[in-house]
C-alpha positions as CSV (number, residue, x, y, z in Angstrom):
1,X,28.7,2.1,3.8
2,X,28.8,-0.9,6.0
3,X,26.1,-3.7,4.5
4,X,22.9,-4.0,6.5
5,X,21.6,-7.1,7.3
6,X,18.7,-6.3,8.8
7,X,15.5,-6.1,7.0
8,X,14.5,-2.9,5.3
9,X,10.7,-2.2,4.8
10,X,10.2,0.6,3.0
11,X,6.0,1.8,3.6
12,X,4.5,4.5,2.6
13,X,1.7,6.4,4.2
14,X,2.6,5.9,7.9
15,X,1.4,9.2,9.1
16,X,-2.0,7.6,10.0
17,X,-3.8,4.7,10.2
18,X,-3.3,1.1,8.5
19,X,0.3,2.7,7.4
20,X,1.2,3.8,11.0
21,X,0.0,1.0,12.2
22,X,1.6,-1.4,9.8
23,X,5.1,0.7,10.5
24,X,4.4,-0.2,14.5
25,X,4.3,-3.6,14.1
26,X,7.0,-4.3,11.7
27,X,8.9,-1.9,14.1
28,X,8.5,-4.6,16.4
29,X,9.8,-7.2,14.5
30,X,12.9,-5.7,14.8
31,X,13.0,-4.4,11.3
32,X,14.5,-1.4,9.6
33,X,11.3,0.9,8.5
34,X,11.3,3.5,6.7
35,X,8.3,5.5,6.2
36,X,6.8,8.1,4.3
37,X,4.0,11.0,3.9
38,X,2.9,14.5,3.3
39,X,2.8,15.2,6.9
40,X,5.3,14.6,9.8
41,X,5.3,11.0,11.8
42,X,4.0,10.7,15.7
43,X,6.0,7.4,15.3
44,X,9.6,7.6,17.8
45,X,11.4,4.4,17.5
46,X,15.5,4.3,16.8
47,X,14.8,2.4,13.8
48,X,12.6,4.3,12.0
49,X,13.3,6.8,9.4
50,X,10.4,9.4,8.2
51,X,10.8,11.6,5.0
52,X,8.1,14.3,4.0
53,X,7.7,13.1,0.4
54,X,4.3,13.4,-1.7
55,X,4.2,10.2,-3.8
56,X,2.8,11.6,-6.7
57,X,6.0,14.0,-7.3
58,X,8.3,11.3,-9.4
59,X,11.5,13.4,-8.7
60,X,11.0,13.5,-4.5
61,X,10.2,9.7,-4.7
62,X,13.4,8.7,-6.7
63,X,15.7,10.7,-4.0
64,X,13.5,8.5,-1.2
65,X,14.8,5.7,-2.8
66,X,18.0,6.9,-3.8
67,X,19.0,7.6,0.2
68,X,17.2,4.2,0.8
69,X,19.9,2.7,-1.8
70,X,22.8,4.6,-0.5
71,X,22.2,4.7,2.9
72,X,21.5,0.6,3.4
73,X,22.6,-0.9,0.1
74,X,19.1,-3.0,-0.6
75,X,15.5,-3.0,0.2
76,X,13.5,-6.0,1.1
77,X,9.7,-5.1,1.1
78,X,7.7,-1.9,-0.3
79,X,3.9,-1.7,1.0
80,X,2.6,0.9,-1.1
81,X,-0.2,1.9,1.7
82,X,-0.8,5.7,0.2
83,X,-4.1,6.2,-0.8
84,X,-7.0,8.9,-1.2
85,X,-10.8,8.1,-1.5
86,X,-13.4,9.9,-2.4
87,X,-17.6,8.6,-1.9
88,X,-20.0,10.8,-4.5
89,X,-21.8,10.0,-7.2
90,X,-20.5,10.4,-10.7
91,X,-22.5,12.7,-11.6
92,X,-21.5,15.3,-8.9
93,X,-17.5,14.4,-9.1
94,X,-15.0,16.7,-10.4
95,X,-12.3,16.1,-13.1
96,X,-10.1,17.5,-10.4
97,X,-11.1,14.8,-7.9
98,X,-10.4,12.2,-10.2
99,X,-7.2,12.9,-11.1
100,X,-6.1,13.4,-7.8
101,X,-7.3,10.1,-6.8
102,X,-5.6,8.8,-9.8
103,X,-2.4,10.1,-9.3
104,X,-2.5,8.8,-5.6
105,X,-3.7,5.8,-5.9
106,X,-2.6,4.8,-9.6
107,X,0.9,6.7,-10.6
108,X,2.5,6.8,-6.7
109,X,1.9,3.5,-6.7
110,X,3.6,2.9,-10.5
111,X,6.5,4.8,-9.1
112,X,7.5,3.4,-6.0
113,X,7.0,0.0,-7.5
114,X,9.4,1.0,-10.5
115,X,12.4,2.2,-7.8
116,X,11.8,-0.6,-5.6
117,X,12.5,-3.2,-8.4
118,X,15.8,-1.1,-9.2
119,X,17.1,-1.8,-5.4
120,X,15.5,-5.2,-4.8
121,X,16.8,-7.0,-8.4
122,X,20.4,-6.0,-7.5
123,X,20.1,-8.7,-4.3
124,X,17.7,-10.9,-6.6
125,X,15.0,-10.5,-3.7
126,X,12.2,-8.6,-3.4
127,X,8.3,-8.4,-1.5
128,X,5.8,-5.9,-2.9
129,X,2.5,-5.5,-1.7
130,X,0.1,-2.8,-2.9
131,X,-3.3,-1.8,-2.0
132,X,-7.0,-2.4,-3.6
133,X,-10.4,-2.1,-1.7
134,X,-13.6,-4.3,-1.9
135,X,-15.4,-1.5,-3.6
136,X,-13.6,-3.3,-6.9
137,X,-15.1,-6.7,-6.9
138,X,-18.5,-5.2,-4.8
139,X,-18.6,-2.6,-7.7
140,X,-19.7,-0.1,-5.1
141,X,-21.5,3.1,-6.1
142,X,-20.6,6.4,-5.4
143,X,-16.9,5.2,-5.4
144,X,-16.8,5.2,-9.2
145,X,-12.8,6.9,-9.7
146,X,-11.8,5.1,-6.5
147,X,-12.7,2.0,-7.3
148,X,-11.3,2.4,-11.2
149,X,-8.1,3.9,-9.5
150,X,-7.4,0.7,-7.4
151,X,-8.8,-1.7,-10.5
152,X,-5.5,0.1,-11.9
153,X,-3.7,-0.6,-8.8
154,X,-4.6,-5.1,-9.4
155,X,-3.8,-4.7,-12.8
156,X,-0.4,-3.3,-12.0
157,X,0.3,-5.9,-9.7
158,X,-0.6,-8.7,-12.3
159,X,1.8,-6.9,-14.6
160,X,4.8,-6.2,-12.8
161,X,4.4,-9.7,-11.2
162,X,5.1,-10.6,-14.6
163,X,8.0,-8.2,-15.8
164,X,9.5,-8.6,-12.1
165,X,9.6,-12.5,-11.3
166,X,13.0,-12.8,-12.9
167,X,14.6,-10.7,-10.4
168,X,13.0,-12.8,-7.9
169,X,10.5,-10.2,-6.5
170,X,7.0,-11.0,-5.5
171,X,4.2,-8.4,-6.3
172,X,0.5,-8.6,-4.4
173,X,-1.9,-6.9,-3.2
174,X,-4.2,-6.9,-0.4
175,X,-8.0,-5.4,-0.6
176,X,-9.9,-4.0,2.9
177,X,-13.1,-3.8,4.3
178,X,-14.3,-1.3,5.7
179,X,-11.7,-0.3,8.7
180,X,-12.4,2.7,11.1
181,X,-9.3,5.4,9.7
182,X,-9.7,8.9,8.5
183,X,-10.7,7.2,4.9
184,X,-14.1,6.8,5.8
185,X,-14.7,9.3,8.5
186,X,-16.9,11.2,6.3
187,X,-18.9,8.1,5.3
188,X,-22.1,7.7,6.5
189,X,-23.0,4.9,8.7
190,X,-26.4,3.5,6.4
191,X,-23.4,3.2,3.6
192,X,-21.2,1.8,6.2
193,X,-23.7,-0.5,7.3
194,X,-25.1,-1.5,3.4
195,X,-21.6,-2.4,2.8
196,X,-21.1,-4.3,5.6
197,X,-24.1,-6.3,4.2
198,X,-23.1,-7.5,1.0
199,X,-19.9,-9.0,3.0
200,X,-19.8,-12.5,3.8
201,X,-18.5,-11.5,7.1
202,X,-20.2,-9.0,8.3
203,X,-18.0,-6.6,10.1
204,X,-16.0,-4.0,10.1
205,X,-12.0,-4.7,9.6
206,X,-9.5,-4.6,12.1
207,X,-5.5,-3.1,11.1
208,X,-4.8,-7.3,12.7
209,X,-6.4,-8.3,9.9
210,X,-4.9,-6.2,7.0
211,X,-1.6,-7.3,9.1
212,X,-2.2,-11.1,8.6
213,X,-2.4,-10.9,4.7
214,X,0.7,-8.4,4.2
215,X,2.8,-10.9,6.8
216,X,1.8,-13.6,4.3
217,X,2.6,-12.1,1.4
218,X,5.9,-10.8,2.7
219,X,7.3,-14.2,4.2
220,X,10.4,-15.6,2.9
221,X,8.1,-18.6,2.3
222,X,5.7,-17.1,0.3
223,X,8.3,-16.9,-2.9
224,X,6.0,-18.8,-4.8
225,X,2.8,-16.4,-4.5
226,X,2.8,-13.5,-6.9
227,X,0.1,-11.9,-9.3
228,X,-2.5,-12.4,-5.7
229,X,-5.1,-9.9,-4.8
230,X,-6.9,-11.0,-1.3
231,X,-9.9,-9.3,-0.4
232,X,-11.0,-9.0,3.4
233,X,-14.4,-10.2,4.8
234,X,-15.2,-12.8,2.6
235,X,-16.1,-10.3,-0.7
């Protein structure tokens, strides 16, 4: 294997959405992606590699990073983008629901964290950034498991700031608005709208602006931020 010195974003989710998106621009950047769902990718570019891998299965994840490993020697940045929702009240939600939303959100995260440190500490370098969602701090209801499921998500990324800062590996996390993808298709617009509300800015994000926060996080320069979580629209 002949080292690569380009660098290698790993991101998963880039069927749809902020993950496709995400993979377009680093694509652009001129840098090694590859990407990762349940479903096949619309995204054709010579430097981008897709694998059919469901996030929650621990064994398919470790052989996604085990050809990442032995196919470019190192990975620089993971954006763990995979995610599920689910808008009901309590009260009406399933056990089922929950732990799939858990699993997604929670343990695929846990996961692909975990084999990313294994790859990363080896070259003493490393840029993590996992997702959250404003209904945390706006304690939205009707979002009860997501929102528990991605106050998991910022506690991980306190912690394995923590455990991972010796191998020289940032971990952060960025937290949306509101942003018009298949995760809030189903939502109506008075909830939409109510949100929008309690923001400071009151509109709906953009995939720019999710963009701007993972680019800072991921910067060479940004070695000294870890342990972040930045939330989108002023919440």
């Amino acid at each position: 294997m002949n080292p690569v010195t380009t660098p290698i974003y790993l991101i998963t989710g880039t069927s749809k959405g902020i993950g496709e998106a995400l993979a377009n621009y680093y694509l652009q950047q001129g840098v090694i992606v590859v990407g990762c769902s349940r479903s096949h990718s619309n995204i054709e570019h010579e430097s981008y590699y897709h694998h059919s891998v469901d996030v929650t299965d621990e064994q398919s994840v470790k052989h996604l990073f085990t050809w990442v490993r032995k196919t470019f020697g190192r990975l620089d940045v993971l954006i763990n983008n995979a995610g599920i929702a689910a808008m009901n009240h309590a009260i009406l939600t399933p056990a089922s629901s929950v732990e799939r939303i858990l699993q997604t959100n929670v343990l695929a995260s846990f996961i692909c964290c975990r084999e990313a440190a294994k790859i990363m500490k080896k070259k003493a370098f490393g840029r993590i950034v996992n997702f959250s969602t404003v209904a945390v701090p706006l304690n939205l209801e009707g979002e009860a498991a997501y929102a528990a499921s991605k106050s998991g998500v910022e506690t991980l990324t306190r912690v394995l700031a923590r455990e991972f800062a010796e191998f020289n590996i940032t971990v952060n996390a960025v937290g949306p608005t509101p942003i018009q993808t298949e995760l809030i298709k189903n939502v109506g617009d008075d909830k939409i709208n109510a949100l929008l509300a309690r923001q400071t800015l009151k509109r709906m994000g953009t995939f720019d602006d999710v963009i701007n926060v993972v680019n800072f996080f991921v910067d060479e320069k940004s070695d000294f931020i870890s342990a972040q979580v930045v939330y989108l629209g002023g919440v």
